[in-house]
TORDREN-735835 format. One line per 8 residues: number of its first residue (from 1); their letters; for each residue x, y, z of C-alpha. Coordinates in Angstrom, 3 decimals, decimal comma. Example, Ala and Ser with C-alpha at 12.3 -4.5 7.8 and 13.67 -1.06 7.14 Angstrom:
2
1> AS> 12,300:-4,500:7,800 | 13,670:-1,060:7,140
END
This chain:
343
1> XXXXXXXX> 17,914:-19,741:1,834 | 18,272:-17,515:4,990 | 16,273:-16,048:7,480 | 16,311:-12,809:5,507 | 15,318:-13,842:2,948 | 12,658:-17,143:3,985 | 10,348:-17,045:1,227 | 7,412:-19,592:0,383
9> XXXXXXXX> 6,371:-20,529:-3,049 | 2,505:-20,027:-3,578 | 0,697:-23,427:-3,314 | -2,391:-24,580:-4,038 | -5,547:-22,502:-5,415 | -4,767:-19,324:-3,765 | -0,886:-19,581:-5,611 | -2,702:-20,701:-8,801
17> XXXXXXXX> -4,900:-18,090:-9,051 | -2,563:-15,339:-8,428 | -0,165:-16,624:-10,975 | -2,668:-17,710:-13,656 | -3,755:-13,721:-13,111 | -0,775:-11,847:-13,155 | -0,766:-9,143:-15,391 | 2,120:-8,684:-18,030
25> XXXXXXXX> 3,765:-6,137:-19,634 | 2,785:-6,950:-23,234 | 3,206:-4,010:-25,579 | 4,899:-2,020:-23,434 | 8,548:-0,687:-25,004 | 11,147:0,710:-23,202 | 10,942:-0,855:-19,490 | 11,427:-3,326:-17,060
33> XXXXXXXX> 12,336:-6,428:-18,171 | 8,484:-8,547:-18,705 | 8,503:-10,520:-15,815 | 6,608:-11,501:-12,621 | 7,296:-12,438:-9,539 | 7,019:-16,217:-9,562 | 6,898:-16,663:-4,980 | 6,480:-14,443:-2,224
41> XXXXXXXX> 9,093:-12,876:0,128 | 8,230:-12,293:3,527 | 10,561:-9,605:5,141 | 12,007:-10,196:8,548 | 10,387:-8,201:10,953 | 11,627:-5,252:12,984 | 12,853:-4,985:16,439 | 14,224:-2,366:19,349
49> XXXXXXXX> 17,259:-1,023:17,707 | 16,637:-2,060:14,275 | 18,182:0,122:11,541 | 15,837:2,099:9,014 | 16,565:4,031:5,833 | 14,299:6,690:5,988 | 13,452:8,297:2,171 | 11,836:10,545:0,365
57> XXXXXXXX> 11,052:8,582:-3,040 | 8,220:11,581:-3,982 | 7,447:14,837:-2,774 | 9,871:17,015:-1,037 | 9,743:16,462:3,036 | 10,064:19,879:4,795 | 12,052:20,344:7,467 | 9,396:20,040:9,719
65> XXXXXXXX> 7,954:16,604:8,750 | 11,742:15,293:8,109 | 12,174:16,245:12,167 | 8,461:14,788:12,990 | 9,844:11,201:11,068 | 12,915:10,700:12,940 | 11,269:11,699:16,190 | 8,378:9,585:15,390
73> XXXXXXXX> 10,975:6,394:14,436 | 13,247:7,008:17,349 | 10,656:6,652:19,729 | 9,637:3,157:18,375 | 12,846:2,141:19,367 | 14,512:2,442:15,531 | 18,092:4,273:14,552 | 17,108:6,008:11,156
81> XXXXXXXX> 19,546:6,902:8,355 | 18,970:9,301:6,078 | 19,087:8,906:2,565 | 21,620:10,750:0,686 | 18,718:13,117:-0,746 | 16,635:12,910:2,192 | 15,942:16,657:2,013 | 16,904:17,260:-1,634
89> XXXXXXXX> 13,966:19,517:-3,366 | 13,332:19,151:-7,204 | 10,274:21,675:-7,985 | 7,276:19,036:-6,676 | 9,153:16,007:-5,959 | 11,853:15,145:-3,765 | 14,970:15,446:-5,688 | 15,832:14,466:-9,311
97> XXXXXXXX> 14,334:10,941:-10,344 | 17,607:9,661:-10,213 | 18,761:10,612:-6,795 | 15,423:9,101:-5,646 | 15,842:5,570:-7,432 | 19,826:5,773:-6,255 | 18,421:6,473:-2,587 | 15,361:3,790:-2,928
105> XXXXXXXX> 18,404:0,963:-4,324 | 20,986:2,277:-1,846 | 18,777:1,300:1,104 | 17,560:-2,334:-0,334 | 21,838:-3,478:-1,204 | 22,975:-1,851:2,272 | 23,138:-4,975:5,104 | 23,182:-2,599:7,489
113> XXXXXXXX> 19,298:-1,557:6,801 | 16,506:-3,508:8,160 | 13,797:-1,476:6,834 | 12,596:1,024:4,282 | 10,452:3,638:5,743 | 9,100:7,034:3,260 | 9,030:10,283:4,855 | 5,740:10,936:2,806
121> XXXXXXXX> 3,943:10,581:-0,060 | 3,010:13,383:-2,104 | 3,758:13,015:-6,151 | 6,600:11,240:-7,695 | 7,027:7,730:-6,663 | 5,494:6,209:-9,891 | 7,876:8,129:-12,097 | 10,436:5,321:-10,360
129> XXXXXXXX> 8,636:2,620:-11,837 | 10,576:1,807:-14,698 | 13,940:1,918:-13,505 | 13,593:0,246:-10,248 | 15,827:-3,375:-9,879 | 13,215:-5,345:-9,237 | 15,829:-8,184:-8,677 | 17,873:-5,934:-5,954
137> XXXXXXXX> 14,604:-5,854:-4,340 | 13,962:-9,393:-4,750 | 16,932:-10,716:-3,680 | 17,235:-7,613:0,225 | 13,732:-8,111:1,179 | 13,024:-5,877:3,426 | 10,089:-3,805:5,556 | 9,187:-1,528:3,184
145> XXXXXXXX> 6,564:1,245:4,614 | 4,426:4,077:3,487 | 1,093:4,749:1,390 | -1,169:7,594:-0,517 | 1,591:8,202:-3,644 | 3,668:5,113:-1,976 | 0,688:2,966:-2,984 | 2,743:2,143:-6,536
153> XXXXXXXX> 6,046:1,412:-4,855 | 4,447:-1,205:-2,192 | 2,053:-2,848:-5,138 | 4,965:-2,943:-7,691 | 7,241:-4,767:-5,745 | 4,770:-6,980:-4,757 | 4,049:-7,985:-8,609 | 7,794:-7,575:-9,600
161> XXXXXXXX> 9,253:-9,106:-6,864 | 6,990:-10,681:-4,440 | 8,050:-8,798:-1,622 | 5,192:-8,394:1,057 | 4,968:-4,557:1,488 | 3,063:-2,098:4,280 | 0,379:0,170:3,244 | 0,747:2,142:6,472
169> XXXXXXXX> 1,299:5,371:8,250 | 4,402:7,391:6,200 | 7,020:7,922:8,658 | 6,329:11,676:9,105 | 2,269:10,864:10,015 | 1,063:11,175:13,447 | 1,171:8,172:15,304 | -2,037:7,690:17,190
177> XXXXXXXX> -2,314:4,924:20,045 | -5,098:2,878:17,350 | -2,132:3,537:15,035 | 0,598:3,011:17,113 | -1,096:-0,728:17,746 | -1,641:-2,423:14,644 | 1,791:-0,671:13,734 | 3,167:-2,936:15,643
185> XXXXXXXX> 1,369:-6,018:14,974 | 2,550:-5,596:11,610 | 5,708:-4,576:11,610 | 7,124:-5,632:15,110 | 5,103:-8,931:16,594 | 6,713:-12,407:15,391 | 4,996:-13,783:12,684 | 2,473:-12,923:9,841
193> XXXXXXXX> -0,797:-14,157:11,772 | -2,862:-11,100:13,068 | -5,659:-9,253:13,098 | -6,655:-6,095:11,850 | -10,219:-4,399:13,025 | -11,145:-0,873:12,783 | -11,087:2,521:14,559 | -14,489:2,842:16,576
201> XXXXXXXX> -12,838:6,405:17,736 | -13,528:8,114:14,693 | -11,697:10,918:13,630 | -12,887:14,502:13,491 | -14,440:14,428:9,855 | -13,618:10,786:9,832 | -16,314:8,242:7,810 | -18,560:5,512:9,835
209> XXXXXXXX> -17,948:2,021:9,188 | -20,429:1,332:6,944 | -21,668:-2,682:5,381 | -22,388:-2,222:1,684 | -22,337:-5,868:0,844 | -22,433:-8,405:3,734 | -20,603:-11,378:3,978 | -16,939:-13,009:4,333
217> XXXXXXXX> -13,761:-13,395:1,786 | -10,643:-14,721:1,502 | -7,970:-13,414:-1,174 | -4,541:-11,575:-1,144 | -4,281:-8,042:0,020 | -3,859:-5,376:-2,664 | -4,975:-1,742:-3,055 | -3,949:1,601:-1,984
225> XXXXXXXX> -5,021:4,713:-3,219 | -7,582:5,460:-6,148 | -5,889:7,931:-7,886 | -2,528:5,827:-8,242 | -4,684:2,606:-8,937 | -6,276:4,130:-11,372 | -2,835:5,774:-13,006 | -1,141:2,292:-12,722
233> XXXXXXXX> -3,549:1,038:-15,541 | -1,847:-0,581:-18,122 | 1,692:0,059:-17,210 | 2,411:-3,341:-16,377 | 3,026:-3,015:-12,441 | -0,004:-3,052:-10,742 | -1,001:-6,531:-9,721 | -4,140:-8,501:-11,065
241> XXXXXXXX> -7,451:-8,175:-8,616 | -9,478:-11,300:-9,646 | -9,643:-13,164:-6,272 | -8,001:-10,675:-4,562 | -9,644:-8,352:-1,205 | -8,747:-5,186:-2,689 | -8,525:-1,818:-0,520 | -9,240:1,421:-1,541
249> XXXXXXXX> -8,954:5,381:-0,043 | -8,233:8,714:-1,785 | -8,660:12,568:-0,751 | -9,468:15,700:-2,098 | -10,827:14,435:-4,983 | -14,781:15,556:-5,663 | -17,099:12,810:-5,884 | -17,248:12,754:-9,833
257> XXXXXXXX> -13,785:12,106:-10,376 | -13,607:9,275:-7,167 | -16,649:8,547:-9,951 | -14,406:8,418:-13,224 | -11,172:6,828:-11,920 | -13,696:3,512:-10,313 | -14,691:3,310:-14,156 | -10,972:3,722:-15,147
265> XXXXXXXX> -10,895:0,460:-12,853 | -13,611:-1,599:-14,196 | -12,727:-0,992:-17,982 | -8,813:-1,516:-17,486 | -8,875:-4,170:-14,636 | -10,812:-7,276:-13,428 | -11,616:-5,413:-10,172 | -15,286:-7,014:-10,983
273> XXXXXXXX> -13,583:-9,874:-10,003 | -12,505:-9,498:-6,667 | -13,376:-11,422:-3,258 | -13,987:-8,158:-1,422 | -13,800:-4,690:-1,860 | -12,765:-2,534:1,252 | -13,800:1,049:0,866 | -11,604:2,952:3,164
281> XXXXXXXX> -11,966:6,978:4,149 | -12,671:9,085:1,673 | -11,222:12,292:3,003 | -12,656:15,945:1,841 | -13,708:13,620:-1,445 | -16,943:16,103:-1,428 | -20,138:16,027:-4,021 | -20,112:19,754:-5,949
289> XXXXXXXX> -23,563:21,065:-6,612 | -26,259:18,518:-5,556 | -23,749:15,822:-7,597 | -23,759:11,770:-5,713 | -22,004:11,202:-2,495 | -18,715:9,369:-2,845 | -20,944:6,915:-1,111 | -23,383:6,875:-3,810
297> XXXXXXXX> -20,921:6,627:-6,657 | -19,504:3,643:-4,991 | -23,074:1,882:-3,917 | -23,954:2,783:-7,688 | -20,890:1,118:-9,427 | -20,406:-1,845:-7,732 | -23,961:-2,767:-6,545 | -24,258:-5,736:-9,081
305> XXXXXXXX> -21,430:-7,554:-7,922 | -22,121:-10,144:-4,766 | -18,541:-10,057:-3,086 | -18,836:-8,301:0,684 | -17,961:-4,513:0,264 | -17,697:-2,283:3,086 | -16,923:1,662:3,953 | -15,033:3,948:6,595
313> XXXXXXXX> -12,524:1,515:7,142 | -9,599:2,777:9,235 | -7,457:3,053:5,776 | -6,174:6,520:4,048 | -5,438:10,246:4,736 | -6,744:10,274:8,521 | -5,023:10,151:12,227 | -5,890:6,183:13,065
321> XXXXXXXX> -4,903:4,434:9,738 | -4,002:0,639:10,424 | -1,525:-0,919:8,396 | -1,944:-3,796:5,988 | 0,621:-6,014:4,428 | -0,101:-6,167:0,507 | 0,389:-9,361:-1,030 | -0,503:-11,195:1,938
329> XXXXXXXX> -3,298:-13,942:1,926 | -6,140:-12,718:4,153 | -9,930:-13,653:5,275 | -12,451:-10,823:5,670 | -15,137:-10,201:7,822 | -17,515:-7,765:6,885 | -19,938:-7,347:10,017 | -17,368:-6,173:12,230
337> XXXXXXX> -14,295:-5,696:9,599 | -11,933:-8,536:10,688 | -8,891:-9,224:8,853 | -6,779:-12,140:9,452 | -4,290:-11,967:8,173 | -2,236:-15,287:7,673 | 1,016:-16,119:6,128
END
């Protein structure tokens, strides 16, 4: 086993428990073959001069955000290389789903690519699903980056392959300095022992960091974005949340759907179950005539469970957005939101 590809088998409860959880594809016809991911794969880090494949595996980039990427990459010291339908435009996603999967497996089997980094999110990622070689990815761990529709790529191959993944900034976001930092804890700094705490700045319409539930956890990283979390139901890729510190941000959504997709969650999923539940921002997720607060829908459906649960943390569709490793073992912090995380 190589430095690449150093992986270490889940010991112990916290290996137990996700295994004994895992979801399976039972009933389902037609796709990937019904396996799990039986250890985790921790992806060499980046460095100045590393080599990343930059893609679009959902919506269409314009030119303008495909510019913004590589300028943003370059000046963290990274060569980028386009994928071969980079700028490809299919009606509302990036290119047919084929030339997406080709450009998503071209960039795990090349040697010459340290890292996988998506232009943006959009729609269209989770049409991939189905077709991806789990195995290829498995087998070329790599930094793989991005969030909002990227949310079912980074918790897929998590569950399918056990490759840690980044629910961070997509390449063509704006890289703040509160960005910029725990960008590079997590992607750059030696090692899979840091910290994570959030934005105190906040942004312009940005939500206050708000205890819920008080108290401290320990699980495995998973989450991403409600409206994928919710549309990963049942397929058979989205990872089991009993134990787990699950995270959680959408936008544009009005408070009674944020509302219906959380009950989505608790009927489909053991979310009931987990450690923690960190509620990140919310963004222009507004209540329509006199209906709850986000806040209230989310106070309202969880407030029987015990596990810590927080609000506003630095997590979604907003300028500071920290990045956090899913499928990485973690303790929480509620009163001040530390994560530490540790491999």
């Amino acid at each position: 086993m190589n430095r690449r590809q150093f992986a270490r088998m889940l010991g112990g409860a916290t290996g137990g428990a996700w295994l004994a959880g895992c979801q399976s594809n039972k009933g389902i016809t037609g796709r990937t073959e019904n396996v799990v991911a039986k250890e985790v794969i921790y992806p060499e880090k980046l460095k100045y001069g590393s080599t990343i494949g930059l893609i679009a595996p959902a919506s269409f980039a314009s030119e303008e955000k495909v510019d913004r990427a590589i300028k943003n990459l370059s000046e963290l010291g990274l060569k980028v290389i386009e994928g071969n339908y980079l700028r490809e435009k299919n009606g509302f996603v990036a290119g047919t789903d084929e030339q997406r999967l080709e450009d998503l497996h071209n960039m795990f089997e090349d040697p010459g690519i340290d890292g996988i980094w998506c232009v943006r999110g959009g729609y269209g990622a989770g049409r991939l699903l189905d077709n991806i070689d789990y195995d290829l990815v498995r087998k070329n761990p790599k930094v793989f980056i991005g969030y909002s529709d990227i949310t079912s790529l980074v918790n897929a191959f998590f569950y399918k392959s056990g490759l840690i993944c980044f629910h961070g900034p997509v390449a063509s976001s704006k890289f703040t300095y509160y960005t910029s930092l725990y960008l590079n804890r997590a992607l750059f700094d030696p090692g899979f022992t840091f910290t994570v705490l959030p934005n105190r700045d906040y942004d312009e319409g940005g939500e206050v960091y708000t205890v819920l539930k008080p108290g401290e956890a320990e699980g495995i990283m998973v989450g991403g974005n409600l409206s994928l979390l919710a549309s990963m139901c049942g397929t058979g890729f989205l990872p089991d949340f009993k134990d787990k510190i699950v995270f959680i941000e959408d936008i544009g959504e009005s408070s009674y759907r944020v509302d219906r997709m959380i009950v989505q969650l608790r009927q489909a999923t053991n979310i009931d179950l987990a450690s923690a539940l960190i509620f990140g921002n919310f963004t222009n997720c507004k209540a329509e005539n006199g209906d709850q607060t986000v806040e209230e829908v989310i106070t309202n459906q969880f407030k029987e469970l015990a596990c810590p649960q927080v609000m506003g943390y630095s997590i979604g569709h907003i300028d500071n957005h920290c990045t956090i490793p899913v499928g990485i073992n973690a303790n929480f912090r509620s009163k001040d939101g530390l994560i530490r995380f540790k491999a």
